[in-house]
N, CA and C of each residue as an Amber inpcrd file, in Angstrom:
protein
   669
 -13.1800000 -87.0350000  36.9660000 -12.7500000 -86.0130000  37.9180000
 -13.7210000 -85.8760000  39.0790000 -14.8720000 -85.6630000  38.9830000
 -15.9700000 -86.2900000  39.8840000 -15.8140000 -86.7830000  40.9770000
 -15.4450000 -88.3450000  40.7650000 -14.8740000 -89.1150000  41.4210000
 -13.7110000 -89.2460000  42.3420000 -13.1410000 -88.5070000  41.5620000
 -11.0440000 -88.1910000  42.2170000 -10.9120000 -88.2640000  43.5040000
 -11.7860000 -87.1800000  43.9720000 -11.9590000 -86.5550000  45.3770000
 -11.7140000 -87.8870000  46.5540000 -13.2600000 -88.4160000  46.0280000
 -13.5680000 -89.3850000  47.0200000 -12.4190000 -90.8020000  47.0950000
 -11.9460000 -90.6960000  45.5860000 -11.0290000 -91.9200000  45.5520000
  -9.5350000 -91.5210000  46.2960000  -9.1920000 -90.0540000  46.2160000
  -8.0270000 -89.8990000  47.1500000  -8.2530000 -89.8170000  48.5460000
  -9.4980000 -89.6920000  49.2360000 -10.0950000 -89.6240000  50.3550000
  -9.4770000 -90.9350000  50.8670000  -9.8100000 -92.0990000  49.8180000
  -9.9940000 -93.7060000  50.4350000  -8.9090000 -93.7220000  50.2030000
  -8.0570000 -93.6570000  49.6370000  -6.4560000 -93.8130000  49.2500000
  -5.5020000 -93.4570000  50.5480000  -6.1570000 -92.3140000  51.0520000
  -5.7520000 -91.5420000  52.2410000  -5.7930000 -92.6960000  53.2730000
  -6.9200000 -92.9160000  53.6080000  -7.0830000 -93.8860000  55.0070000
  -6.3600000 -95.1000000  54.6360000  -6.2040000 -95.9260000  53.4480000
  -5.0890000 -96.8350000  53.1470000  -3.5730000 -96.8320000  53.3950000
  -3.2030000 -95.8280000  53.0470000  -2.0630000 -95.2170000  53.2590000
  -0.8260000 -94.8830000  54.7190000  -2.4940000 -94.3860000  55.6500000
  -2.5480000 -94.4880000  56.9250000  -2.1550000 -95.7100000  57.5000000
  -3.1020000 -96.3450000  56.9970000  -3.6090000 -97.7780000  57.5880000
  -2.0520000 -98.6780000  57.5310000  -0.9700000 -98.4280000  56.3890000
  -0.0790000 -99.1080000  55.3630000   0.9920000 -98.4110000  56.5830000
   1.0490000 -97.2710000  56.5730000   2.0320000 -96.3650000  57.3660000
   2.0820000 -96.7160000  58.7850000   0.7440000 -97.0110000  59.8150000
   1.4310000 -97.3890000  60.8980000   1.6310000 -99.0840000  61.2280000
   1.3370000 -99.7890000  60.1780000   1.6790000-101.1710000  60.6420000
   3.3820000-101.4040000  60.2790000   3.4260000-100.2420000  59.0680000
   5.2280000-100.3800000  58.5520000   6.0380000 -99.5650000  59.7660000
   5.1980000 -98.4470000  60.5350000   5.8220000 -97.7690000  61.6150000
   6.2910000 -98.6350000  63.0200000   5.1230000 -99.2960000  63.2260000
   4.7800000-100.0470000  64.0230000   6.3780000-101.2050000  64.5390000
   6.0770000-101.3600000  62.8570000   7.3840000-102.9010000  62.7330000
   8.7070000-101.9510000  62.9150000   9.0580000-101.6120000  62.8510000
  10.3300000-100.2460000  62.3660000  11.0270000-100.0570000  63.4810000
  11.1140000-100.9950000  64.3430000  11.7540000-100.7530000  65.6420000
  13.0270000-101.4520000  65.6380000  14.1530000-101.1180000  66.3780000
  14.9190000-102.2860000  66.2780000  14.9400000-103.4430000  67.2190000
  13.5000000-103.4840000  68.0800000  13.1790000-105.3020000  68.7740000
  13.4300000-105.8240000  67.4920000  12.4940000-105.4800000  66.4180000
  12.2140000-106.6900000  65.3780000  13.5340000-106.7580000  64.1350000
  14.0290000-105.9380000  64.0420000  15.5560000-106.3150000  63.3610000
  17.1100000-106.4030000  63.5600000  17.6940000-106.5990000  63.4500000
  19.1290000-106.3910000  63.9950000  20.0890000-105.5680000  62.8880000
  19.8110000-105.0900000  62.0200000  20.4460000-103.9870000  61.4370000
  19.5660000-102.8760000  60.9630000  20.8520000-101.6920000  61.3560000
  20.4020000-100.5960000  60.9060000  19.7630000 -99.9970000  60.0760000
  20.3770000-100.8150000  59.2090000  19.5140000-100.5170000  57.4850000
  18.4990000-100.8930000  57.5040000  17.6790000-102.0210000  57.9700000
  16.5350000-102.8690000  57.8270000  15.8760000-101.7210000  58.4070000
  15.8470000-101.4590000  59.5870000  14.8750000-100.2690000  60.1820000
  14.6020000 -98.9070000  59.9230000  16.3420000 -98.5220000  58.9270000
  15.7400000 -97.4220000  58.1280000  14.8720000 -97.4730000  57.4820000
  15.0770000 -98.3800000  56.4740000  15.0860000 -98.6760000  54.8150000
  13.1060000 -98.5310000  55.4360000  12.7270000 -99.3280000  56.3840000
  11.5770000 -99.5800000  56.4630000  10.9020000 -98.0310000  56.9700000
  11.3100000 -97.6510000  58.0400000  11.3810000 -96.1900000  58.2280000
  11.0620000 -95.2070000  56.8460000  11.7530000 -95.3890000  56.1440000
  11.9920000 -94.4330000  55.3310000  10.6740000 -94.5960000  54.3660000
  10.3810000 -95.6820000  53.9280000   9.0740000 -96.3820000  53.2940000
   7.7160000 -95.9500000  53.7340000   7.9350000 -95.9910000  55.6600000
   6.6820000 -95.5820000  55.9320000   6.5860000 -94.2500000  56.0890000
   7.5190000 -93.2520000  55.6720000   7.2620000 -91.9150000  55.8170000
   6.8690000 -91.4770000  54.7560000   7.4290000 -91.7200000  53.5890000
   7.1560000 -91.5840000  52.2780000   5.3410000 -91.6750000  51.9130000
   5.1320000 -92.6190000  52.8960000   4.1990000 -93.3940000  52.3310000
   2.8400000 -92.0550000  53.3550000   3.2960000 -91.7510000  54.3300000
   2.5370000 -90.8500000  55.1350000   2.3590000 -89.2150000  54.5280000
   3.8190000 -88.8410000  53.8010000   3.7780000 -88.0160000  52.9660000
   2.8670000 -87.9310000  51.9460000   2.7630000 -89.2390000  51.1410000
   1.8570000 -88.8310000  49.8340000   0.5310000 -89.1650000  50.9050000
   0.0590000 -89.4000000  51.8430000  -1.4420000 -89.2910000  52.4250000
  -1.5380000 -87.6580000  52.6910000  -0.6770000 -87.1710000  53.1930000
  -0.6710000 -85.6910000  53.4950000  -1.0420000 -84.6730000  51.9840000
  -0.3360000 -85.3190000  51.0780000  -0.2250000 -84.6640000  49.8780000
  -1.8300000 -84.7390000  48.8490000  -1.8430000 -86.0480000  49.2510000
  -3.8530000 -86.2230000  49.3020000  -4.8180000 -85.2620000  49.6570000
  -4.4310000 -85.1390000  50.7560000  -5.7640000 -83.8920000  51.5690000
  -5.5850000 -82.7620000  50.8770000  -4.5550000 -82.1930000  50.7230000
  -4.3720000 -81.0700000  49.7330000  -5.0570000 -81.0480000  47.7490000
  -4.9620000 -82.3360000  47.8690000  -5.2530000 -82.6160000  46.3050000
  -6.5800000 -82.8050000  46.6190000  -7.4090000 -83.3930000  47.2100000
  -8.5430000 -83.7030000  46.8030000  -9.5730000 -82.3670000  47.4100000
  -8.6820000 -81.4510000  48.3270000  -9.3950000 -80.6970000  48.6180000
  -9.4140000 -79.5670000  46.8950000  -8.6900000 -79.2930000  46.7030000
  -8.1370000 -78.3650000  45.3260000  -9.4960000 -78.8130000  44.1400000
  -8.9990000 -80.6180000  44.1270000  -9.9660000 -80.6940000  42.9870000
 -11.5350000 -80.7610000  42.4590000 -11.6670000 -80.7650000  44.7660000
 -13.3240000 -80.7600000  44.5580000 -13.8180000 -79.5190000  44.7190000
 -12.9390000 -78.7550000  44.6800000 -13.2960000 -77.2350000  44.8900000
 -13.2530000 -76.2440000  43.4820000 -11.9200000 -77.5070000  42.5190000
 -11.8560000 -76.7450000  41.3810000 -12.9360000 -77.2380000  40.0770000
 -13.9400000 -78.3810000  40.3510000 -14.6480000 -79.0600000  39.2850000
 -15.7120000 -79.3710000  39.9590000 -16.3430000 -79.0330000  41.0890000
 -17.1490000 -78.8400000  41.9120000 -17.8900000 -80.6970000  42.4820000
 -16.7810000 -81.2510000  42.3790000 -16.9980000 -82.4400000  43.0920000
 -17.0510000 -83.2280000  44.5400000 -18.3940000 -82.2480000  44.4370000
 -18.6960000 -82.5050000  46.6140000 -19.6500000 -84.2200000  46.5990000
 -19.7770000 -84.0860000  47.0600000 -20.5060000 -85.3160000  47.6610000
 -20.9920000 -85.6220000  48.6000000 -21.8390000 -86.6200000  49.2860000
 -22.1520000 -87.0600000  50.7900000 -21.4080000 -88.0810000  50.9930000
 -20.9610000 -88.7510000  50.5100000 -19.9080000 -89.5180000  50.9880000
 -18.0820000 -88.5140000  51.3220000 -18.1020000 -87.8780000  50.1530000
 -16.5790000 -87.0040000  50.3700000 -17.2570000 -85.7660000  51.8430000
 -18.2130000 -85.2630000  51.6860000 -18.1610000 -84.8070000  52.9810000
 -18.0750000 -85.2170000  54.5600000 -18.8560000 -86.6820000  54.3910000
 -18.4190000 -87.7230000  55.4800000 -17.2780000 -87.8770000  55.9800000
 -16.6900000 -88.7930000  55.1790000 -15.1270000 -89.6520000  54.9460000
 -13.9840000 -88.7980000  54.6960000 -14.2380000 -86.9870000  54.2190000
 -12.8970000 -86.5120000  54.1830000 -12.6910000 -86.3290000  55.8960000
 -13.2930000 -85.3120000  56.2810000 -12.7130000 -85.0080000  57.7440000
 -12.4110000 -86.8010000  58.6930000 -13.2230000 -87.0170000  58.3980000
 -12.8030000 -88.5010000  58.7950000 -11.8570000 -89.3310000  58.7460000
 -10.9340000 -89.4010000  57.3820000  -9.7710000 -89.4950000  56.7630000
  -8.7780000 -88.5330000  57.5190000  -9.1380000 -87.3210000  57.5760000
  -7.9800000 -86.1020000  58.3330000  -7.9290000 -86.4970000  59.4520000
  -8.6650000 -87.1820000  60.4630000  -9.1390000 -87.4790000  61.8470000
  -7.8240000 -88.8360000  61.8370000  -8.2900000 -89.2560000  61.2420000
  -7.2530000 -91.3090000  61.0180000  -6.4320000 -90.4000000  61.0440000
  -5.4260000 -89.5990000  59.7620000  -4.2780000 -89.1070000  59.4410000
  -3.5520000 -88.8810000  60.6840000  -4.8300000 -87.5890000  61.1940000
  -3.4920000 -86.7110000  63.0430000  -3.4060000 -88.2010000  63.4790000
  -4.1720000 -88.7400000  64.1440000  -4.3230000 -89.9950000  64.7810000
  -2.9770000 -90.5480000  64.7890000  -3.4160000 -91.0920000  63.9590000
  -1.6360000 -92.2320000  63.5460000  -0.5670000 -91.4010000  63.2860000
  -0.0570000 -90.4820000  63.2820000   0.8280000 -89.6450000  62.9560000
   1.4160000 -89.2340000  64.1510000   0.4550000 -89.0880000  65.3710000
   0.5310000 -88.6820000  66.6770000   1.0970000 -89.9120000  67.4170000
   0.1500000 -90.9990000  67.2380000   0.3200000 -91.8220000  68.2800000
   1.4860000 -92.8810000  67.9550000   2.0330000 -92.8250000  66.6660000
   3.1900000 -93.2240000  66.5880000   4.4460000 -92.3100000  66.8690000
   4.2200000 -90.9570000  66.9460000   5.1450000 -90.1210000  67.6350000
   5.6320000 -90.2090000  68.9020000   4.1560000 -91.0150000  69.5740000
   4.4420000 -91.2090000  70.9780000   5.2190000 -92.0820000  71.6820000
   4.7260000 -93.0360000  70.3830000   5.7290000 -94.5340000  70.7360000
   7.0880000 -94.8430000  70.6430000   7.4310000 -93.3250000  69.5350000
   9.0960000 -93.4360000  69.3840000   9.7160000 -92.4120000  70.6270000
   8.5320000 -91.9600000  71.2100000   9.3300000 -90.8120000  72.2980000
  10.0520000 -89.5850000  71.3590000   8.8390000 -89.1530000  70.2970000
   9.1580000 -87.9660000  69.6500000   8.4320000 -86.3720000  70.1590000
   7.5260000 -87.1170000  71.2060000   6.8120000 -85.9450000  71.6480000
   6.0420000 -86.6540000  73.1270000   5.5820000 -85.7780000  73.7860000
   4.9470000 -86.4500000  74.9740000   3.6850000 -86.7950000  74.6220000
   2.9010000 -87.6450000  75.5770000   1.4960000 -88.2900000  74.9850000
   0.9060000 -86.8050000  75.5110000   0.7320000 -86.2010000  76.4220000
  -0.1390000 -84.8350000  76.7410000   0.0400000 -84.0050000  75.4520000
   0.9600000 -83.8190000  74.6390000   0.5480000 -83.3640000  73.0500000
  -0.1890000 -83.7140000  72.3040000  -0.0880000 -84.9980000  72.3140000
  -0.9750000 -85.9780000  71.1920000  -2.6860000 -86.1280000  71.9680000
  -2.4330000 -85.7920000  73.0480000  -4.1970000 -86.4290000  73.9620000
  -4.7570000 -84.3580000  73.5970000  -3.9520000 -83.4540000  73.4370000
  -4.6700000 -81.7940000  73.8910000  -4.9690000 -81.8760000  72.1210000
  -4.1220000 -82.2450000  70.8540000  -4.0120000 -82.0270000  69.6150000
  -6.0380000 -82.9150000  69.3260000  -5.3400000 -84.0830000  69.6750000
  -6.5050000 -85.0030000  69.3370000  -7.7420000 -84.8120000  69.9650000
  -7.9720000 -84.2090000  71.3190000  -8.9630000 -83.6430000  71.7550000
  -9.6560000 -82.8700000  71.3350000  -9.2520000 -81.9400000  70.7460000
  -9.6440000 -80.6430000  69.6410000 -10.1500000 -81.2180000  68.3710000
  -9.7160000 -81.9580000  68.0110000  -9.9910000 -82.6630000  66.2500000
 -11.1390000 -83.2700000  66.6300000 -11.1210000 -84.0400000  67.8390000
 -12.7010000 -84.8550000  67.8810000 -13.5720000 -83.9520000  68.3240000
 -13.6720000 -83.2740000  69.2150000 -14.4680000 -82.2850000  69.7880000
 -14.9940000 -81.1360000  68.8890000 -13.8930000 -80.8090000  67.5810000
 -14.7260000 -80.4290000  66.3080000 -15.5300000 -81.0490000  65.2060000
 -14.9110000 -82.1960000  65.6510000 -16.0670000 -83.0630000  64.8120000
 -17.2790000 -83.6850000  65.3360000 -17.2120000 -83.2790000  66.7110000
 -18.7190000 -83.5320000  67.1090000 -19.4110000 -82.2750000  66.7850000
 -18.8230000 -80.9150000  66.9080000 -19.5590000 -79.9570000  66.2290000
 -19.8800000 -80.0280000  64.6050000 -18.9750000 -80.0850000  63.9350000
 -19.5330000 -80.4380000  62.6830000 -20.3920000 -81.4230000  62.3620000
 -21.2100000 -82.4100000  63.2690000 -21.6800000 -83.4660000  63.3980000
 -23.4280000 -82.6250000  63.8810000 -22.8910000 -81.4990000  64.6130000
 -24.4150000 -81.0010000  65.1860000 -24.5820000 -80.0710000  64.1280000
 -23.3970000 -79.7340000  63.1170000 -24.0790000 -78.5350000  62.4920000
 -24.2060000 -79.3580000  61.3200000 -24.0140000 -80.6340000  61.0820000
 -24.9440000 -81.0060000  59.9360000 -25.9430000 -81.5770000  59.5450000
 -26.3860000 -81.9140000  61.1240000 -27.5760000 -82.0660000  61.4020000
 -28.4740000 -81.1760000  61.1930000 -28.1650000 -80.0960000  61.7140000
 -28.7640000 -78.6120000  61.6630000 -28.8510000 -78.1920000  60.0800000
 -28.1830000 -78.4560000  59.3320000 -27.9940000 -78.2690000  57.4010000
 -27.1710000 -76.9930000  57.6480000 -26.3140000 -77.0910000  58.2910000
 -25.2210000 -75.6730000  58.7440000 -23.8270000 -75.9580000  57.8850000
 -23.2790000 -75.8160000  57.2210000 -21.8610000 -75.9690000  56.9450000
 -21.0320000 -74.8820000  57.4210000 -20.0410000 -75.9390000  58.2790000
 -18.8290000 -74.9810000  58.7230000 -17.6940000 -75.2900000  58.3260000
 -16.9130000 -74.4230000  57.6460000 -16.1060000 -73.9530000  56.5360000
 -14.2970000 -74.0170000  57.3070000 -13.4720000 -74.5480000  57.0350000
 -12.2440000 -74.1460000  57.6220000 -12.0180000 -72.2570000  57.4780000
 -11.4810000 -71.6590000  58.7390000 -10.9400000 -70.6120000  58.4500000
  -9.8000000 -70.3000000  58.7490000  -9.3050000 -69.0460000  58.6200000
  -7.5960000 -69.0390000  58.5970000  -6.9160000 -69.9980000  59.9580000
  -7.7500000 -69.4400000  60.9640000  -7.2950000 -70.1070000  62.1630000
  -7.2260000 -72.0420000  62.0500000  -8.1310000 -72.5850000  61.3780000
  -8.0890000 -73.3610000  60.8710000  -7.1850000 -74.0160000  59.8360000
  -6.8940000 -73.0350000  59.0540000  -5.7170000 -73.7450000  57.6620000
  -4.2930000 -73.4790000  58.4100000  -3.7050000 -72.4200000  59.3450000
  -3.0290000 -71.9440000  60.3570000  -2.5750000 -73.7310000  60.9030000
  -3.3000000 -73.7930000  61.8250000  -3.2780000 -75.2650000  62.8110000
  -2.9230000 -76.2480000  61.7080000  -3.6960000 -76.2430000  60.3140000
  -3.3500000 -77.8850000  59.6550000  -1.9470000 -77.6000000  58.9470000
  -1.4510000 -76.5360000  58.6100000  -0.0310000 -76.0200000  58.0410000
   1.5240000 -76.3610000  59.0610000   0.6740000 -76.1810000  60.5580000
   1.5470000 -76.2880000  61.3730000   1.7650000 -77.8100000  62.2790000
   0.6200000 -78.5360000  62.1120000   0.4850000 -79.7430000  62.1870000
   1.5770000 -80.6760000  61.5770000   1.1000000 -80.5070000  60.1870000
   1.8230000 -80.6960000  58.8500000   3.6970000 -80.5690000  59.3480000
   3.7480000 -79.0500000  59.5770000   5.1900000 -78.9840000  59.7440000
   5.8940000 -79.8880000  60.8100000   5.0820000 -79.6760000  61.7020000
   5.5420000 -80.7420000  62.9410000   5.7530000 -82.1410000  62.4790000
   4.9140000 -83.3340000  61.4730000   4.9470000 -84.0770000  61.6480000
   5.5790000 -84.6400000  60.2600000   6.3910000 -83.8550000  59.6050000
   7.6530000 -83.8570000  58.7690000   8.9900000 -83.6560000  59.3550000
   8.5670000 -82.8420000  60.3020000  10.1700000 -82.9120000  61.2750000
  10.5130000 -84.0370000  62.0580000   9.5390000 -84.5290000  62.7890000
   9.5250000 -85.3320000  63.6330000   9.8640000 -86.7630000  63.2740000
   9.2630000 -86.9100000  61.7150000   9.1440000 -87.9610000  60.6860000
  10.8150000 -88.3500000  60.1800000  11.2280000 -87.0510000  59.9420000
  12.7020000 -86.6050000  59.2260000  13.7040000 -87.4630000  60.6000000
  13.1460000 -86.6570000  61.5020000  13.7870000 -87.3630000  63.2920000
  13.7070000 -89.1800000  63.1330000  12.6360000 -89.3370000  62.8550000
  12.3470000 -91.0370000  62.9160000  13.2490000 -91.5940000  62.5370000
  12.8870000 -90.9800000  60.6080000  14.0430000 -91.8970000  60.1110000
  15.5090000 -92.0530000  59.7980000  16.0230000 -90.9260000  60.2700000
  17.3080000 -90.8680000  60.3250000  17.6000000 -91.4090000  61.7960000
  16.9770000 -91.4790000  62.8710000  17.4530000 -92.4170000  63.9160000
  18.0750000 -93.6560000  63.2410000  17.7420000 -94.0970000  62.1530000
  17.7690000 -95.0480000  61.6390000  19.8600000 -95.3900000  61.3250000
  20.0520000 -94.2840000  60.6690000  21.3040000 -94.4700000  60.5110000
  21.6810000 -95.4890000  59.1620000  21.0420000 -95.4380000  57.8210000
  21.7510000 -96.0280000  56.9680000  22.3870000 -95.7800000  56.0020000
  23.2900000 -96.1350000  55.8590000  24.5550000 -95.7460000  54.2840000
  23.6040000 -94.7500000  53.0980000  21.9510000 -95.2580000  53.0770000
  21.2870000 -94.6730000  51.9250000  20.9700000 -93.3560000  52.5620000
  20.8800000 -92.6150000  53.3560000  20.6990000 -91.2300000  53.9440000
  21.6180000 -90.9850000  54.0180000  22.6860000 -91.8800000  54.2450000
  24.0480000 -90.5130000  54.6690000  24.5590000 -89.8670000  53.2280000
  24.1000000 -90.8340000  52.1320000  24.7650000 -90.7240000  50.8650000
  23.8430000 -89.7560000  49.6470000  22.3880000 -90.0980000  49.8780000
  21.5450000 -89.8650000  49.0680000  20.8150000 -89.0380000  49.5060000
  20.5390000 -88.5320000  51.0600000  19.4440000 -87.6550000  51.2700000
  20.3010000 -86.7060000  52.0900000  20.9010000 -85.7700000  51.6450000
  21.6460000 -84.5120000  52.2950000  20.7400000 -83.9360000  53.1690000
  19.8360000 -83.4060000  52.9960000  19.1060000 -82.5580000  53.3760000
  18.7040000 -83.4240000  54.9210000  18.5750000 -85.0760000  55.3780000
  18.4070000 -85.7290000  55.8550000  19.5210000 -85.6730000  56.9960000
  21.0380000 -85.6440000  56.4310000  22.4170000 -85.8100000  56.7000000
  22.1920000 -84.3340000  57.8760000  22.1440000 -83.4650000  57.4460000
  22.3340000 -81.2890000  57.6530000  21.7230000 -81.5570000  59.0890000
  20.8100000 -82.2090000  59.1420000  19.5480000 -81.8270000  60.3000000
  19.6020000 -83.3290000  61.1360000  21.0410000 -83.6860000  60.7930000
  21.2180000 -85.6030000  61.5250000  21.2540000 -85.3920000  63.3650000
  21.6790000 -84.3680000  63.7300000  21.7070000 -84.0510000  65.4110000
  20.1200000 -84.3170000  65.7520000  19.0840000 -84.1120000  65.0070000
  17.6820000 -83.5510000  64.8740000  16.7040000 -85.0340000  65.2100000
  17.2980000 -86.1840000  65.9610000  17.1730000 -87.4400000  66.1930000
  16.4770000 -87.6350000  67.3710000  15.7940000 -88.7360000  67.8880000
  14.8850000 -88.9760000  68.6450000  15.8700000 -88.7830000  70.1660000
  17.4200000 -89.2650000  70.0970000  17.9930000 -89.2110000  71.4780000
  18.7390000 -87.6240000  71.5230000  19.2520000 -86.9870000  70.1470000
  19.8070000 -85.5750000  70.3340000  19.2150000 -84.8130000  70.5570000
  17.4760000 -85.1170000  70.4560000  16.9830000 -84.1640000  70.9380000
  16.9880000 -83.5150000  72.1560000  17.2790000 -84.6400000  72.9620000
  17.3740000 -84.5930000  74.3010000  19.0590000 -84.4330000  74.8160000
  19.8260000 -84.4660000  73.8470000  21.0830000 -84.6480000  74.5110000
  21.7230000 -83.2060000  73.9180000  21.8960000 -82.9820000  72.5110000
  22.3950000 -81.9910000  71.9620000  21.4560000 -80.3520000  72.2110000
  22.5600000 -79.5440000  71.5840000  21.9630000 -78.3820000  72.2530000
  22.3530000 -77.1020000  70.9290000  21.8140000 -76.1150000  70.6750000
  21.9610000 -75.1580000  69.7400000  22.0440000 -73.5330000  70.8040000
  23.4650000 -73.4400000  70.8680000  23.5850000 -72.2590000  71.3470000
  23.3600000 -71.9780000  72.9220000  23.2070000 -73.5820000  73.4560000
  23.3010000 -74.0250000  74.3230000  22.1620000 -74.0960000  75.3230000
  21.1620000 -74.2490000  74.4430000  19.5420000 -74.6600000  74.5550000
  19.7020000 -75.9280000  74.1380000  19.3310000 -77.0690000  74.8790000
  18.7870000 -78.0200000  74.2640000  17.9800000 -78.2900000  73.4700000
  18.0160000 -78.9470000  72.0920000  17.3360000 -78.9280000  71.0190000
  15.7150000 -79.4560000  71.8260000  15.9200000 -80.4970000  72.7060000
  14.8840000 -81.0460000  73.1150000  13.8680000 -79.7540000  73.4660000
  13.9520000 -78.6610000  74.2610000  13.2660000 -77.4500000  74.8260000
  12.8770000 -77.1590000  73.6010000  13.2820000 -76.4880000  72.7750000
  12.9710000 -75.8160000  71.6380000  12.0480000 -76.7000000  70.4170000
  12.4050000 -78.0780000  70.6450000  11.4470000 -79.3590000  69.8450000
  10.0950000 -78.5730000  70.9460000  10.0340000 -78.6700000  72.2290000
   8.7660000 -78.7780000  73.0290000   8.0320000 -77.2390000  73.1020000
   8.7770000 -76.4290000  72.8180000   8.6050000 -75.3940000  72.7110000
   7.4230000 -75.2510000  71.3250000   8.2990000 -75.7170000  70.8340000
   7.5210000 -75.5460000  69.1860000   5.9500000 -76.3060000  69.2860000
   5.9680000 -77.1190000  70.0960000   5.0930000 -78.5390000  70.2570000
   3.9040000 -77.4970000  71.3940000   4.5310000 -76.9420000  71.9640000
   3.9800000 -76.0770000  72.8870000   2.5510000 -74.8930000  71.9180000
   3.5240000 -74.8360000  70.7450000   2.7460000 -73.5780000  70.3200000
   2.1040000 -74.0650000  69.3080000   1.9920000 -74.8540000  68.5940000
   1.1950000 -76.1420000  68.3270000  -0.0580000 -76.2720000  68.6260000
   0.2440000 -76.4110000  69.9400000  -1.1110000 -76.3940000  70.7070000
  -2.2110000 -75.6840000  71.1130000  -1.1070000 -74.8280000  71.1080000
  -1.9770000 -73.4360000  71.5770000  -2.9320000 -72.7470000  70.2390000
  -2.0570000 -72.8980000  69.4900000  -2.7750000 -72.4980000  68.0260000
  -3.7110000 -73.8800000  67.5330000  -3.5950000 -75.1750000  67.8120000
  -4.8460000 -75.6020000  67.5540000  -5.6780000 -75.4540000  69.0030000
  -5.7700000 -75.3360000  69.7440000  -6.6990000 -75.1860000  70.8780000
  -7.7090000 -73.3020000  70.8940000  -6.6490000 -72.8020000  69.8430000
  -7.6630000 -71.4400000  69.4700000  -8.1250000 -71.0670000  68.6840000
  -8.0330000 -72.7420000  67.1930000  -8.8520000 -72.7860000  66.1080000
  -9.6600000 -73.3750000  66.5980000  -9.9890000 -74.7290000  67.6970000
 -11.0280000 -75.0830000  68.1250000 -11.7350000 -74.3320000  68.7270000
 -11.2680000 -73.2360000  69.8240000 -11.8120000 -72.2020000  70.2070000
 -12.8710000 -71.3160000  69.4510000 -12.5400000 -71.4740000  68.6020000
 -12.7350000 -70.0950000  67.4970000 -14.4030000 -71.0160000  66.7920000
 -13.8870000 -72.0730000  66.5520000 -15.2120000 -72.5650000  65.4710000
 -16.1150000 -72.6580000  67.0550000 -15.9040000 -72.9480000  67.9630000
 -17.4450000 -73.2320000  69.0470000 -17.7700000 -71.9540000  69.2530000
 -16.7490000 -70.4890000  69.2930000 -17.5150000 -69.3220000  69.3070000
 -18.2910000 -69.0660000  68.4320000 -17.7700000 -69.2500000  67.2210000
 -18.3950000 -68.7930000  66.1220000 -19.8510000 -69.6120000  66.0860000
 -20.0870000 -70.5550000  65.9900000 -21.0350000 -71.2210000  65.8480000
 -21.4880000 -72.1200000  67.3120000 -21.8710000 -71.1750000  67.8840000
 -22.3580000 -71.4390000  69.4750000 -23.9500000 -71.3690000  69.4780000
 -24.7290000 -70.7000000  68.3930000 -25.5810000 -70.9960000  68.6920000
 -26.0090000 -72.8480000  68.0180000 -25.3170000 -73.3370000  67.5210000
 -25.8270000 -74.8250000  67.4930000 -25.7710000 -75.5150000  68.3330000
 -24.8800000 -75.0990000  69.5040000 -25.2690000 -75.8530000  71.0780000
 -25.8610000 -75.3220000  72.1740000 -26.1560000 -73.7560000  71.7260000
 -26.5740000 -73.3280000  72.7840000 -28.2020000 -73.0350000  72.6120000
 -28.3910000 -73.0530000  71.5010000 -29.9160000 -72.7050000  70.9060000
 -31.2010000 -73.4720000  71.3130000 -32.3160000 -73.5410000  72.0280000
 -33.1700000 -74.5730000  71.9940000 -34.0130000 -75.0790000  71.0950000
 -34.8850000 -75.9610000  71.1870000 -35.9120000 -76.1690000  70.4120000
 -37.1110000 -74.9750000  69.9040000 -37.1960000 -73.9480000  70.6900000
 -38.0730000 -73.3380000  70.5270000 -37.5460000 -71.8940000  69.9910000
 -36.0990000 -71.9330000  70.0940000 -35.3680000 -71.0330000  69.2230000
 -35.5130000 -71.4570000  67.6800000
C-alpha cells in the first residue's frame, strides 16, 4: 500500500501518454468509417477516464495509510500537469474549445507550480484549498463533456445502441455545438459560457495560492 500511490502516479502519465497518441489517430483523415473512429474514440476516453480516476485514488490512499514520498510529491502534481495538458490540447485540435482557454487554464497550472517549486525550496508545503478542489471538480466536469462531445461525433451503431446516456446528449457534438440551439441559445454560447467560468474560477484559485503565500516571493534574504 506504500507503494500504490506512486505506482498510480506512473500509471497516470502512461495512460496520458496512451490517450493522446489514440486521440491523436481518431480523426477521420486516417480512416474511412465511422465506426473505426469511434470505436477508437471511445478507447481513448475510457482510457483518460481511468487516469482521472487515478488522481483521486492515489490521492485518498496516501492520505489514508500515510504514504507520502519524495518521489509521489514530485511526480504527482506533475502527472496532474501532463493530465490538463493533453486533455486541453487535444480539445483544441478537435475544435472543442478555443486555444485562449487551454493557453489562460494552462497558464495558471504552470505558474502554480513554479510556486510550489519556491515553496519547496523554502520547506513550505502548500496544501490544495477549497478554491483549489473547486477548479479540479470543474476541470474534471468540463473535460467529460467535451470527451462525451468527441466521441459521439463519432457516430457508431455501438453508442446509438449501448450507451443511452451517450444517445440523450447526441445534439452535444463538436459541429451542434455550433449549429443547434436550446431555447434558442446556441448550445455553442452556453458550451463557452461554461468554459468562460472555468476560467475565471481557476484564475482565482491561482489567485488565491500567490496571495496566500506571497511572502515566498516577496520576502528577501534578510527577511
Amino acid at each position: 500500500m506504500k507503494k500504490l500511490p506512486n505506482i498510480l502516479t506512473v500509471s497516470r502519465i502512461l495512460l496520458i501518454a496512451i490517450f493522446v497518441v489514440l486521440a491523436s489517430l481518431a480523426d477521420y483523415s486516417y480512416f474511412r468509417t465511422r465506426d473505426s473512429v469511434t470505436t477508437l474514440r471511445l478507447v481513448a476516453y475510457i482510457l483518460v477516464l481511468l487516469a482521472g480516476v487515478t488522481d483521486f485514488v492515489d490521492g485518498y490512499v496516501a492520505r489514508r495509510f500515510n504514504a507520502t514520498s519524495d518521489f509521489g510529491a514530485l511526480m504527482d502534481p506533475l502527472a496532474d500537469k501532463i493530465f490538463v495538458t493533453g486533455c486541453m490540447l487535444i480539445s483544441v485540435q478537435y475544435k472543442l474549445m478555443p486555444a485562449w482557454i487551454a493557453i489562460a487554464v494552462l497558464s495558471r497550472e504552470f505558474m502554480v507550480t513554479g510556486l510550489r517549486a519556491l515553496a519547496a525550496k523554502k520547506q513550505v508545503l502548500i496544501r490544495a484549498d477549497l478554491w483549489g478542489k473547486v477548479k479540479t471538480v470543474s476541470q474534471m466536469v468540463m473535460l467529460c463533456i467535451a470527451g462525451a462531445a468527441w466521441v459521439i461525433d463519432g457516430g457508431a451503431e455501438c453508442l446509438r445502441h449501448g450507451f443511452l446516456i451517450f444517445v440523450k446528449f447526441k445534439p452535444i457534438i463538436a459541429n451542434g455545438l455550433r449549429s443547434d440551439a436550446w431555447f434558442s441559445i446556441r448550445l455553442w454560447y452556453i458550451w463557452l459560457a461554461y468554459l468562460v467560468l472555468i476560467v475565471l474560477v481557476t484564475m482565482l484559485s491561482g489567485l488565491n495560492y500567490f496571495i496566500r503565500y506571497r511572502k515566498l516571493f516577496l520576502s528577501t534574504k534578510e527577511d
